[in-house]
Structure formats: structure tokens, C-alpha cells
PDB file of the backbone (N, CA, C, O) and the ligand in Angstrom, with CONECT records:
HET     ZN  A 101       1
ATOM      1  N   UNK A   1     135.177 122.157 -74.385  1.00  0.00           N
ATOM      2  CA  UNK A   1     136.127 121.310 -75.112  1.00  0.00           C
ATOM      3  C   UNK A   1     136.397 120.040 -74.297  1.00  0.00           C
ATOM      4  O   UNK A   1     136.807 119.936 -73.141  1.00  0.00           O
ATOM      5  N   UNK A   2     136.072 119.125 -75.166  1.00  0.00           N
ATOM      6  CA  UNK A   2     136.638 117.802 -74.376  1.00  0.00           C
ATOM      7  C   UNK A   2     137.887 116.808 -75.098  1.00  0.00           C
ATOM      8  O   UNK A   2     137.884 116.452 -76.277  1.00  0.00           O
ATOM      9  N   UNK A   3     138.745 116.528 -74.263  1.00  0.00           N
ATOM     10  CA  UNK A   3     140.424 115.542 -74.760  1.00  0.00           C
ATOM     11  C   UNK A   3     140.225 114.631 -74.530  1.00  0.00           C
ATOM     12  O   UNK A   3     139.950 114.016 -73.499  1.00  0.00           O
ATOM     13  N   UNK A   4     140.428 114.282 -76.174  1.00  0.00           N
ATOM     14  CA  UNK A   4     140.464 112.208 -75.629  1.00  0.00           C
ATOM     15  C   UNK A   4     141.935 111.991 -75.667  1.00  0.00           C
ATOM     16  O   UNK A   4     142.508 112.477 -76.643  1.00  0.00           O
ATOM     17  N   UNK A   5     142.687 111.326 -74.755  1.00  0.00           N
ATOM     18  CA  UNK A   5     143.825 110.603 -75.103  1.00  0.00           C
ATOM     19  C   UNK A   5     143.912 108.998 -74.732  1.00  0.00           C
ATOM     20  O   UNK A   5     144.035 108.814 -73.521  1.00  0.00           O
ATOM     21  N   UNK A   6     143.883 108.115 -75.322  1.00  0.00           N
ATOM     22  CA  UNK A   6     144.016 106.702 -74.870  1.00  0.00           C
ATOM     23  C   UNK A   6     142.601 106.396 -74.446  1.00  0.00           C
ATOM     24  O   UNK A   6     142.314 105.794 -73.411  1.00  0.00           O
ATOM     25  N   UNK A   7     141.802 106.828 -75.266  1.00  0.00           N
ATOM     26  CA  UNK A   7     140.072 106.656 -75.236  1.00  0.00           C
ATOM     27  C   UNK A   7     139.097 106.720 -76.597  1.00  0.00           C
ATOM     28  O   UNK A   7     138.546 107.695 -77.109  1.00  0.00           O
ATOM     29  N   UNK A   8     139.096 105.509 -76.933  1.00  0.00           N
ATOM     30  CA  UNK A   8     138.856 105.355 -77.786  1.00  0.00           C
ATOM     31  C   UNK A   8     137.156 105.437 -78.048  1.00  0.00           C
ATOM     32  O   UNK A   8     136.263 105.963 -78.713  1.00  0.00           O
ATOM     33  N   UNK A   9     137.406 104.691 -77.207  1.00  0.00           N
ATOM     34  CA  UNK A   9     135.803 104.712 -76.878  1.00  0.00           C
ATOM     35  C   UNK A   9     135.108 105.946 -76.652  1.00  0.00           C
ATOM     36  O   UNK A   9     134.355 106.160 -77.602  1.00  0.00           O
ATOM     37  N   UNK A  10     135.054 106.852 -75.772  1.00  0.00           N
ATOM     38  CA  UNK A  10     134.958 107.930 -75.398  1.00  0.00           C
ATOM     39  C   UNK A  10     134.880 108.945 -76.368  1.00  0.00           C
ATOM     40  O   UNK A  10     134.034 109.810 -76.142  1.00  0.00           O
ATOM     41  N   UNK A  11     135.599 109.064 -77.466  1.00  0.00           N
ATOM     42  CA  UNK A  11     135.943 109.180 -78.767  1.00  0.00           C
ATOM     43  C   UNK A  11     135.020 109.344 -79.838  1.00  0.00           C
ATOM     44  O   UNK A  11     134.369 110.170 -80.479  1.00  0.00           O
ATOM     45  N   UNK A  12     135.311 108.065 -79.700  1.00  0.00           N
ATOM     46  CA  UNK A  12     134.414 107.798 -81.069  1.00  0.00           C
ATOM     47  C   UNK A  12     132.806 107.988 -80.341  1.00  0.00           C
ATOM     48  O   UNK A  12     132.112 108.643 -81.119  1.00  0.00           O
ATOM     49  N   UNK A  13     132.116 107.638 -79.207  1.00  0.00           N
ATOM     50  CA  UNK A  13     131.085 108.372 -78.994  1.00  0.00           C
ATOM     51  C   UNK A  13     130.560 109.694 -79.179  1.00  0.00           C
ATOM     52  O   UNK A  13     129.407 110.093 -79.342  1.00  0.00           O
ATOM     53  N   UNK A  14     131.942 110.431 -79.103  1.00  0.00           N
ATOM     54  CA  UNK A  14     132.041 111.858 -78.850  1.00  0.00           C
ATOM     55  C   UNK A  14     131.060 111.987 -80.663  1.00  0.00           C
ATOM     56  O   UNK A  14     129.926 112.250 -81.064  1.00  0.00           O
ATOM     57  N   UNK A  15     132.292 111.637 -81.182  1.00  0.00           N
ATOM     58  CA  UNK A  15     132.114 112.007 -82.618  1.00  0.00           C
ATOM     59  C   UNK A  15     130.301 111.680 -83.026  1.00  0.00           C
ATOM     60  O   UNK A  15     129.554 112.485 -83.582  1.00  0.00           O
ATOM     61  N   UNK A  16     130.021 110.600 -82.665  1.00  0.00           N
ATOM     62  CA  UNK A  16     128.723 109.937 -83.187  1.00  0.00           C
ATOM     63  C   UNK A  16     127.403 110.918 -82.503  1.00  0.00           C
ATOM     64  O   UNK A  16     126.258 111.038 -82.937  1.00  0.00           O
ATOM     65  N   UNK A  17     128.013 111.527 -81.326  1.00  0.00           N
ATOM     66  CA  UNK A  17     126.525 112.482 -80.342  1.00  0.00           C
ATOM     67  C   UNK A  17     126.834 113.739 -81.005  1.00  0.00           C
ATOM     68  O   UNK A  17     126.072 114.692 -80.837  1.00  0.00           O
ATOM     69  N   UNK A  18     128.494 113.917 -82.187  1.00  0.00           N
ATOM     70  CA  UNK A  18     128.479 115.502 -81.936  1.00  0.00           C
ATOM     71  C   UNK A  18     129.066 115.320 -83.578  1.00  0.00           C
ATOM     72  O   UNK A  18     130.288 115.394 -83.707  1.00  0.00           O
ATOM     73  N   UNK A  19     128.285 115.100 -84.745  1.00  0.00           N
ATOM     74  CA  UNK A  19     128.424 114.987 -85.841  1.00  0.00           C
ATOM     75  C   UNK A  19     129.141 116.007 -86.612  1.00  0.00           C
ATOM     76  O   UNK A  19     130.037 115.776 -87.423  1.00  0.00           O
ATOM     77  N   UNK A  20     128.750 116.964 -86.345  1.00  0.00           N
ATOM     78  CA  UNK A  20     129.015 118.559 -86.646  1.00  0.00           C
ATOM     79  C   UNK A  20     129.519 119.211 -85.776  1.00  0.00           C
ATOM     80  O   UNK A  20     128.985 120.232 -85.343  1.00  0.00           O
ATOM     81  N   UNK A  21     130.660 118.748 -85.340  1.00  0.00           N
ATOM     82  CA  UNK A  21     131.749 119.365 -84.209  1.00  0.00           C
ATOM     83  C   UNK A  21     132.603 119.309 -84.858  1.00  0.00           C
ATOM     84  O   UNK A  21     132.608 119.015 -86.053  1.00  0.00           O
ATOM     85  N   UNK A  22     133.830 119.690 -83.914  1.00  0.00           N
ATOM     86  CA  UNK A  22     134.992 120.090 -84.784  1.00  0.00           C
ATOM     87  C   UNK A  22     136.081 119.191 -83.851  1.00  0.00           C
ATOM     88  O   UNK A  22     135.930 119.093 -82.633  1.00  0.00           O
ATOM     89  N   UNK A  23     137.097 118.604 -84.514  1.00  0.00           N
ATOM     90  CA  UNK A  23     138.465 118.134 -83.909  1.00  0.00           C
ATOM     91  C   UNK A  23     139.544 118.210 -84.296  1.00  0.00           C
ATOM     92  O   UNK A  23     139.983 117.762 -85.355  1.00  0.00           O
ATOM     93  N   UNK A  24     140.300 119.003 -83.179  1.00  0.00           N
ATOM     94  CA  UNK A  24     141.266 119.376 -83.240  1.00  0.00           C
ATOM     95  C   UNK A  24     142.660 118.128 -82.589  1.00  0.00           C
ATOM     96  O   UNK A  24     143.072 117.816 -81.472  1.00  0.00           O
ATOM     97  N   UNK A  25     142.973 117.753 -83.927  1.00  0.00           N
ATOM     98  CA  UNK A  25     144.027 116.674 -83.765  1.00  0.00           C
ATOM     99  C   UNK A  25     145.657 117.313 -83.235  1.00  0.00           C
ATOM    100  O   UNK A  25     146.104 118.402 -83.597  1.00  0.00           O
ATOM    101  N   UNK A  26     146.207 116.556 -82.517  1.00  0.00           N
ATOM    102  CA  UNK A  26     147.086 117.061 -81.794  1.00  0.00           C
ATOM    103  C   UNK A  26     148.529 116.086 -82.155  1.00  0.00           C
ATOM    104  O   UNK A  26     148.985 115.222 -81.407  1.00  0.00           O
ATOM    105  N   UNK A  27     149.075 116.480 -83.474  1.00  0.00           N
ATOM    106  CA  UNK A  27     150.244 115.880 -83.847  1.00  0.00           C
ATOM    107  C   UNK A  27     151.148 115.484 -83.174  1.00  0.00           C
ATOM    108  O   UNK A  27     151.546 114.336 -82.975  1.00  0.00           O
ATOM    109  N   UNK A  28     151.692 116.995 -82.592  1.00  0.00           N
ATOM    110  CA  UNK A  28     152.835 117.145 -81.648  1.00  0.00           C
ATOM    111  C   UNK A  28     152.461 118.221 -80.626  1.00  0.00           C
ATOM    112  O   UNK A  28     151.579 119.076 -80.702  1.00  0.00           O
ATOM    113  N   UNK A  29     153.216 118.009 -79.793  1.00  0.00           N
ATOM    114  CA  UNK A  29     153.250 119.201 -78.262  1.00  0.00           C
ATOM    115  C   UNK A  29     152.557 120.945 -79.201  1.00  0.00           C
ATOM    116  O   UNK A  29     151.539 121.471 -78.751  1.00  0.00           O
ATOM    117  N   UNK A  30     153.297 121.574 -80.435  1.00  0.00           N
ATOM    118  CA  UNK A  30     153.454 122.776 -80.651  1.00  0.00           C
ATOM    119  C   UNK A  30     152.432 122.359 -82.211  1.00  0.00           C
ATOM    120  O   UNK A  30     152.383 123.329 -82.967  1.00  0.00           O
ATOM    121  N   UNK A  31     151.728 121.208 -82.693  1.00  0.00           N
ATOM    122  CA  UNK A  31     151.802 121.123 -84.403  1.00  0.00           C
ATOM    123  C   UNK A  31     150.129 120.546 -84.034  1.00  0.00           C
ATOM    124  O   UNK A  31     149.958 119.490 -83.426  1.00  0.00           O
ATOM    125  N   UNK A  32     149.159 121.277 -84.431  1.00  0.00           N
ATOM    126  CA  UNK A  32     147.601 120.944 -84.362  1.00  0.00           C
ATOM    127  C   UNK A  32     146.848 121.027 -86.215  1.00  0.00           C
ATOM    128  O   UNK A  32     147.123 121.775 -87.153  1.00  0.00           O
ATOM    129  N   UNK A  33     146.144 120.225 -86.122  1.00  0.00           N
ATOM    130  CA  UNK A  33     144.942 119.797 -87.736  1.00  0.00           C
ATOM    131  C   UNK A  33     143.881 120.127 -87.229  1.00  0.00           C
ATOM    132  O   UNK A  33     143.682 119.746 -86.076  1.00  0.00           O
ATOM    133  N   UNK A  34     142.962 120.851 -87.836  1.00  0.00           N
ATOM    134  CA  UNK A  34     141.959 121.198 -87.109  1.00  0.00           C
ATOM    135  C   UNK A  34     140.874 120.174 -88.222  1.00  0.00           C
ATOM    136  O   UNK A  34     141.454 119.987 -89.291  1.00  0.00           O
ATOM    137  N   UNK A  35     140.002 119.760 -88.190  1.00  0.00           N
ATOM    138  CA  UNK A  35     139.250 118.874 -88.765  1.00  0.00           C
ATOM    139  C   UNK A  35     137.562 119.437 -88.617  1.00  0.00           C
ATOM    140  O   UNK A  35     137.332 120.544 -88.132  1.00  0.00           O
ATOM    141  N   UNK A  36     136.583 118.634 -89.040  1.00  0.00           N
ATOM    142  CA  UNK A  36     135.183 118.691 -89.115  1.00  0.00           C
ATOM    143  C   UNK A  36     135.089 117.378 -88.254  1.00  0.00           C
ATOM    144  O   UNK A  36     135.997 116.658 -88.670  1.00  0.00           O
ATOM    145  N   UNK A  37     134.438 116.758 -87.284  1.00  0.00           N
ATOM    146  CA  UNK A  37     134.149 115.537 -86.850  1.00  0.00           C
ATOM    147  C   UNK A  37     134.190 114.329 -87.831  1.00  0.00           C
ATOM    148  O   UNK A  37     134.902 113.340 -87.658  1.00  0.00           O
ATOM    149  N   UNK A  38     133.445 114.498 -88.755  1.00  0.00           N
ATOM    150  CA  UNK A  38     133.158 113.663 -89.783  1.00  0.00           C
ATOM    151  C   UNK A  38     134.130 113.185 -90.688  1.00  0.00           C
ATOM    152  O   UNK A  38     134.010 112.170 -91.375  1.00  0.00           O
ATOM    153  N   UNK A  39     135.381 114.176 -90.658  1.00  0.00           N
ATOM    154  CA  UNK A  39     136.038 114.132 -91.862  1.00  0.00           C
ATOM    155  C   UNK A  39     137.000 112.598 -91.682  1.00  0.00           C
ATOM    156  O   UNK A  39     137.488 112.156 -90.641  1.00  0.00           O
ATOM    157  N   UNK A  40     137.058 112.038 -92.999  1.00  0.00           N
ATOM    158  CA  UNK A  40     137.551 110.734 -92.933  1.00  0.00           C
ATOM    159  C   UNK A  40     139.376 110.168 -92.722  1.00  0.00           C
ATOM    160  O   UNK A  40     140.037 109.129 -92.721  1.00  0.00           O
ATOM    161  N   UNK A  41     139.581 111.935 -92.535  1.00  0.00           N
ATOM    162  CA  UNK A  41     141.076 112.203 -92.626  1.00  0.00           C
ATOM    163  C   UNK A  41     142.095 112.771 -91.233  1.00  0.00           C
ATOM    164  O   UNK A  41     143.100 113.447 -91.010  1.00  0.00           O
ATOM    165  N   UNK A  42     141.088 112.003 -90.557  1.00  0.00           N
ATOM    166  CA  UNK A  42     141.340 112.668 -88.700  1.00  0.00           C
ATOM    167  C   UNK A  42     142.263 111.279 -88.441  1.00  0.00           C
ATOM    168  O   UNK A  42     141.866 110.114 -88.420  1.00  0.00           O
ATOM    169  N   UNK A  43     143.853 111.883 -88.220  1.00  0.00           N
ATOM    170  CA  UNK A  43     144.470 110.664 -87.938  1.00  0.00           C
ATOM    171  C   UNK A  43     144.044 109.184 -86.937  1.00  0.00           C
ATOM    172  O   UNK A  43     143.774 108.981 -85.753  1.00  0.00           O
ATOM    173  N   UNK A  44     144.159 108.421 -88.087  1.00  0.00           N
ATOM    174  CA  UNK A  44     144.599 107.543 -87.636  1.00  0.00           C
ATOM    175  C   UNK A  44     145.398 105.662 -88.035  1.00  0.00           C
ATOM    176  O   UNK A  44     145.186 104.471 -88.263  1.00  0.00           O
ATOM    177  N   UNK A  45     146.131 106.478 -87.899  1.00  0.00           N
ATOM    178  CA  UNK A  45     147.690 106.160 -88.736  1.00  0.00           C
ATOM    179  C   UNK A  45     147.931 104.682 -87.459  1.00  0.00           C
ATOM    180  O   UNK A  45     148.153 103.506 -87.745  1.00  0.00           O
ATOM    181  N   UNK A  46     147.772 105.350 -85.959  1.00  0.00           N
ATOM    182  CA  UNK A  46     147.989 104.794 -84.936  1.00  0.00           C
ATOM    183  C   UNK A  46     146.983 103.457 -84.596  1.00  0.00           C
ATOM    184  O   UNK A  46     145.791 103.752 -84.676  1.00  0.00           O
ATOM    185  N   UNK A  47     147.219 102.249 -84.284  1.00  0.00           N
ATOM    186  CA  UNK A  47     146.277 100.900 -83.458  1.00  0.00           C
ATOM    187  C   UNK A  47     145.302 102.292 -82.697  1.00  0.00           C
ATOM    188  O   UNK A  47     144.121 102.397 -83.030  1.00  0.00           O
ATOM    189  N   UNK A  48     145.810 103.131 -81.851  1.00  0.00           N
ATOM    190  CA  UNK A  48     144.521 103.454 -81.135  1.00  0.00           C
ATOM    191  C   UNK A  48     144.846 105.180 -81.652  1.00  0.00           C
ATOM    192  O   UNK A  48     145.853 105.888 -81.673  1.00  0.00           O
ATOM    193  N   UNK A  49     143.305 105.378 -82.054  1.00  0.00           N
ATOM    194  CA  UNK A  49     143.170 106.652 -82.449  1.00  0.00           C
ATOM    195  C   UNK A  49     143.435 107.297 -81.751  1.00  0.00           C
ATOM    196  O   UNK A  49     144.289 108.017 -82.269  1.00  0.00           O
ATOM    197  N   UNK A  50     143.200 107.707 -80.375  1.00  0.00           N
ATOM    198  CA  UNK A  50     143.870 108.531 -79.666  1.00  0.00           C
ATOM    199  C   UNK A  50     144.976 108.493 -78.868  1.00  0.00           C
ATOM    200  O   UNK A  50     145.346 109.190 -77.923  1.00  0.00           O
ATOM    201  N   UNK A  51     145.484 107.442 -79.491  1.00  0.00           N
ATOM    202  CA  UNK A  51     147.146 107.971 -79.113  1.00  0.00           C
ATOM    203  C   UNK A  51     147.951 109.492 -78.932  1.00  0.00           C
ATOM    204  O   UNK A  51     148.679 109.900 -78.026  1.00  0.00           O
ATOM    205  N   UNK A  52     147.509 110.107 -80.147  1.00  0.00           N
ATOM    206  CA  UNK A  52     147.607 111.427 -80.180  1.00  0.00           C
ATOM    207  C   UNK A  52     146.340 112.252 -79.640  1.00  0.00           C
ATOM    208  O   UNK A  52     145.227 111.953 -80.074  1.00  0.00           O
ATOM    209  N   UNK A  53     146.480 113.245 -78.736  1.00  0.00           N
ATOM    210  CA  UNK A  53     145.342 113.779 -78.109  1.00  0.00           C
ATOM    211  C   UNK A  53     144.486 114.435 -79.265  1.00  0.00           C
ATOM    212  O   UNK A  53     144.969 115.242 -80.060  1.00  0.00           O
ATOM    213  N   UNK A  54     142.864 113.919 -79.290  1.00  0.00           N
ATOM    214  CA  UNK A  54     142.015 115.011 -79.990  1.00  0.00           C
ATOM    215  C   UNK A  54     141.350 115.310 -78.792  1.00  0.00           C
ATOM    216  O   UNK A  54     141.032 114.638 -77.810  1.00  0.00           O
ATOM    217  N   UNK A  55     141.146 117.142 -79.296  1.00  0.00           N
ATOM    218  CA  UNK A  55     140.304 117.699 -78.767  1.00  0.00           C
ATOM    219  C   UNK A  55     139.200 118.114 -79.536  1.00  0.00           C
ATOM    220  O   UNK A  55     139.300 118.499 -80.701  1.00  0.00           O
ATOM    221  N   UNK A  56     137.845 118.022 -78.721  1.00  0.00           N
ATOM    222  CA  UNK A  56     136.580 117.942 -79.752  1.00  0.00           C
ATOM    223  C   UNK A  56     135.848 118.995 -78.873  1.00  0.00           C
ATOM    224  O   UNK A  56     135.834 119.287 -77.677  1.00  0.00           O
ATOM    225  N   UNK A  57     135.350 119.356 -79.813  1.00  0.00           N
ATOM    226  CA  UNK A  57     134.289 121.169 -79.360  1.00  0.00           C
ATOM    227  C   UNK A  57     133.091 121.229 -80.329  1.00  0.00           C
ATOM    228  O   UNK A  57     133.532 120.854 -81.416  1.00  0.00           O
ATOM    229  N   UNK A  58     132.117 121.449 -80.413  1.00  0.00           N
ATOM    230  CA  UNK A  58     131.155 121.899 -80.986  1.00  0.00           C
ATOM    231  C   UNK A  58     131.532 123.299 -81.564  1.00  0.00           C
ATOM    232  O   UNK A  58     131.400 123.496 -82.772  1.00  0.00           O
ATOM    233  N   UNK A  59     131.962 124.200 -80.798  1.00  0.00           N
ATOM    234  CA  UNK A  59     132.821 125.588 -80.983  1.00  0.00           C
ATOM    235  C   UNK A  59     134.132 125.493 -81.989  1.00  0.00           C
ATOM    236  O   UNK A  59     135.279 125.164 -81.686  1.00  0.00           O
ATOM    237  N   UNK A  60     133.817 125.726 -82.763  1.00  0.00           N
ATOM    238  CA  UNK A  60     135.448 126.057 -83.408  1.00  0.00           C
ATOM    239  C   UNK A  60     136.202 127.206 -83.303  1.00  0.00           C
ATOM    240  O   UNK A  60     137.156 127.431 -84.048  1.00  0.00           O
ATOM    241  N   UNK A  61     135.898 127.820 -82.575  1.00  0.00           N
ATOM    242  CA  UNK A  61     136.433 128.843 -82.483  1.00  0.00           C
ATOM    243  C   UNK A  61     137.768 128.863 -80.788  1.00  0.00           C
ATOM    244  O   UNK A  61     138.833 129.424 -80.531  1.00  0.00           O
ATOM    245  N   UNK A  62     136.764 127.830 -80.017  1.00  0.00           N
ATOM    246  CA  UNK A  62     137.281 126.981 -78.756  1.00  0.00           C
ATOM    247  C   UNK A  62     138.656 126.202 -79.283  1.00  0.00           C
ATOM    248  O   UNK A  62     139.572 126.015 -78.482  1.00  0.00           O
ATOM    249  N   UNK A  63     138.762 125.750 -80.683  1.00  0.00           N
ATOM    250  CA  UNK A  63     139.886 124.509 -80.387  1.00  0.00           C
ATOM    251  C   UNK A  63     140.846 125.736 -80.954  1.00  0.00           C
ATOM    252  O   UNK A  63     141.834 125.971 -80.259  1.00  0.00           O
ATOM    253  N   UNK A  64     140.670 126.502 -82.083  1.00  0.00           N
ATOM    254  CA  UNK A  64     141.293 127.729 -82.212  1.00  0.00           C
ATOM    255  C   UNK A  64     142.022 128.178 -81.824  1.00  0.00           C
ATOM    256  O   UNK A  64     143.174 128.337 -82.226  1.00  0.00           O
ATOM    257  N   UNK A  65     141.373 128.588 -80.681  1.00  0.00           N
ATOM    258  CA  UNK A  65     141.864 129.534 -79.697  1.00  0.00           C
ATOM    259  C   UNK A  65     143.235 128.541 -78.831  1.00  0.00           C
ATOM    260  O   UNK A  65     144.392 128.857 -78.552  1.00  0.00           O
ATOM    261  N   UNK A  66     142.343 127.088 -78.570  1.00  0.00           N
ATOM    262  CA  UNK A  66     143.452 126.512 -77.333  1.00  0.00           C
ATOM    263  C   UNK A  66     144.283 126.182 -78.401  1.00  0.00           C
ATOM    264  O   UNK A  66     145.138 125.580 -77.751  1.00  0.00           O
ATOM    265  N   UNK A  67     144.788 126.107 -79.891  1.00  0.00           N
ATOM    266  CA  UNK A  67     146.051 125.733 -80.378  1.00  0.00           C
ATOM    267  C   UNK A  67     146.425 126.985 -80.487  1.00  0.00           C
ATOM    268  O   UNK A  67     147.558 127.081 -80.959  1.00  0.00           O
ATOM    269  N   UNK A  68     145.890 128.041 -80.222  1.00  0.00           N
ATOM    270  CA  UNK A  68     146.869 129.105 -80.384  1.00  0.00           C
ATOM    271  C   UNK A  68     147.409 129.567 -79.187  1.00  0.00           C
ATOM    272  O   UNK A  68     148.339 130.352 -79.373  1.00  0.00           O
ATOM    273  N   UNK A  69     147.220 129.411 -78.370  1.00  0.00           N
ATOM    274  CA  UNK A  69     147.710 129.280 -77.135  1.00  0.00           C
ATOM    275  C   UNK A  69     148.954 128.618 -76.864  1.00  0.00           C
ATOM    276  O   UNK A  69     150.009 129.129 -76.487  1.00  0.00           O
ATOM    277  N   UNK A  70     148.653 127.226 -77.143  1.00  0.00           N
ATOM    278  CA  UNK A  70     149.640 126.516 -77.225  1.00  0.00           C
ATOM    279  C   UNK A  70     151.006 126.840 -77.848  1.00  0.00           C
ATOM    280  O   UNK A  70     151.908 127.324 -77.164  1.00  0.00           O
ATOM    281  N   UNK A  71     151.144 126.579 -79.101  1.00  0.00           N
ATOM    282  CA  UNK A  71     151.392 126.712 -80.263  1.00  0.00           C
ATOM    283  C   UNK A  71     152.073 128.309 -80.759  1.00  0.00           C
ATOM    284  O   UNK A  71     153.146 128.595 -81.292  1.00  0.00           O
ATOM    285  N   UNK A  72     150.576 129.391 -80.181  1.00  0.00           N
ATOM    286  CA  UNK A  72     151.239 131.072 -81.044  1.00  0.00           C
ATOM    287  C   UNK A  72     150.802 130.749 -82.327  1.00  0.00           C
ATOM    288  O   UNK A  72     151.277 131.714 -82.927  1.00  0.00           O
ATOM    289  N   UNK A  73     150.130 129.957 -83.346  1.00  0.00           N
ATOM    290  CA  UNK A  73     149.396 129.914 -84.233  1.00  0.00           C
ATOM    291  C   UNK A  73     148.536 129.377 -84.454  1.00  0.00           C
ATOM    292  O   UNK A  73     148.142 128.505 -83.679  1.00  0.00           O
ATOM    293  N   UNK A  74     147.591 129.801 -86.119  1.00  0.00           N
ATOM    294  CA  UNK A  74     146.261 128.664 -85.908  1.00  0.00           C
ATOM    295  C   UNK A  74     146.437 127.394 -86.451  1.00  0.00           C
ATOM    296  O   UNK A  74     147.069 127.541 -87.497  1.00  0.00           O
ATOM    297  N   UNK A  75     146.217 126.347 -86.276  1.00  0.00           N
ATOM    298  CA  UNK A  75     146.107 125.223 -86.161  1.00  0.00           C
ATOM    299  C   UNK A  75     145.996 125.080 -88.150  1.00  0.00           C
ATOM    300  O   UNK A  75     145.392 125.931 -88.803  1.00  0.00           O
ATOM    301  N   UNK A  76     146.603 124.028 -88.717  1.00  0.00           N
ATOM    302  CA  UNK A  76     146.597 123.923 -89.922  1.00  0.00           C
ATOM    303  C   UNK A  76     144.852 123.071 -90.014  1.00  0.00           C
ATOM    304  O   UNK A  76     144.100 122.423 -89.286  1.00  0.00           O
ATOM    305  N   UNK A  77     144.917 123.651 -91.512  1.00  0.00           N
ATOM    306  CA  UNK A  77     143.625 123.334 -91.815  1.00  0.00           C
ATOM    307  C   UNK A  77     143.426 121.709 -92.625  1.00  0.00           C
ATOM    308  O   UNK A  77     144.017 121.507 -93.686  1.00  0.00           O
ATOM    309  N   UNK A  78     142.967 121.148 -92.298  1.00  0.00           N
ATOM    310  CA  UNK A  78     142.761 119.908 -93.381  1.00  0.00           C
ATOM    311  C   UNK A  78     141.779 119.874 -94.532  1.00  0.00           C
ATOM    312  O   UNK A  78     140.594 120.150 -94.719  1.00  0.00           O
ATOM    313  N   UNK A  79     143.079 119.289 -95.398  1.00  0.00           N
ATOM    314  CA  UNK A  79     143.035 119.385 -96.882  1.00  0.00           C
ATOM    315  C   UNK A  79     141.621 118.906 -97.411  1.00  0.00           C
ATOM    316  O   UNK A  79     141.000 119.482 -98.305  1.00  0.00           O
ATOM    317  N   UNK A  80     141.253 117.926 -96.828  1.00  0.00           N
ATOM    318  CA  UNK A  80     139.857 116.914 -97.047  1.00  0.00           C
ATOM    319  C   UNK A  80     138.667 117.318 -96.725  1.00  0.00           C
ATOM    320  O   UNK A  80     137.751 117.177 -97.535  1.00  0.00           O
ATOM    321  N   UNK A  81     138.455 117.891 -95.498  1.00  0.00           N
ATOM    322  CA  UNK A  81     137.590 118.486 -94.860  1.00  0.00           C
ATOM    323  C   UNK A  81     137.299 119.840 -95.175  1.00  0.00           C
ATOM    324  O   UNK A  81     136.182 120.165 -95.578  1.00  0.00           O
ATOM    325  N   UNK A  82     138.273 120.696 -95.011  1.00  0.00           N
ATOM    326  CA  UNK A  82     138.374 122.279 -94.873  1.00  0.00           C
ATOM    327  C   UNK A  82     137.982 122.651 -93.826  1.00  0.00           C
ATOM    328  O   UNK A  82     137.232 123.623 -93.913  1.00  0.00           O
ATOM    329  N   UNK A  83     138.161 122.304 -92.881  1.00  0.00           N
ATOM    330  CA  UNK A  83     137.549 122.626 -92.016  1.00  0.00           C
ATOM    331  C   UNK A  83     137.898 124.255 -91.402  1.00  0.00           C
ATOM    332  O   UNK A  83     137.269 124.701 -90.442  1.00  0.00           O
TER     333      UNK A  83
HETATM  334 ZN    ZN A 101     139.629 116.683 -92.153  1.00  0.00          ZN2+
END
């Protein structure tokens, strides 16, 4: 699993080498979206997309796990994607 925060760049590379990965958007401290890489609905509301930490995995089962950790649940699913 790799965290972008305040890397945009880094980021959006991620996404472009790892098409079919998964990101797990990080709302708040306890509140995670789990996404498809691709999906067109991965916040960004914010000037810099990773303002809010994504974490990106090839594994989905990896970002899963670390919002449930976090959190004590699984990560909401997005509406657009399904991921
Ligand atoms: Zn999505």
C-alpha cells in the first residue's frame, strides 16, 4: 500500500502505472471510500487532490483491512464505481 498526501504528482502517476488498483480515499481520521483507480468519483472537491490522504494498493483486500483497523469498519463503497 502506498499514501499520497500533498502529492499530487506521485498520485496521479500512481493511478496511470496501476489502472486497476484500488483507492482508498481518506475523508476523515475514522470515515474511508474505497474506489477502483479509474473511477471518476475519487475526491476531488480540493485545489490539490491529495489533500485528503489516498491510499492506493493493487490489493483490495490491503486498503480493507487498513480502514478497518482504523476505523472498526469497512470502508464505504462508491456509488459510481462499486468498487
Ligand atoms: Zn468510485
Amino acid at each position: 500500500m502506498e499514501t499520497f498526501v500533498n502529492d499530487d504528482r506521485g498520485y496521479q502517476k500512481w493511478i496511470i502505472r496501476n489502472f486497476h488498483g484500488f483507492v482508498l480515499h481518506q475523508a476523515s481520521k475514522t470515515s474511508f471510500v474505497l474506489h477502483k483507480a479509474y473511477c471518476d468519483h475519487i475526491d476531488t472537491y480540493d485545489d490539490v487532490i491529495t489533500k485528503k490522504p489516498k491510499h492506493c494498493s493493487l490489493k483490495r483486500h490491503e486498503l480493507t483491512g487498513y480502514a478497518r483497523d482504523i476505523s472498526g469498519k469497512q470502508p464505504d463503497q462508491c456509488r459510481s464505481c462499486g468498487s
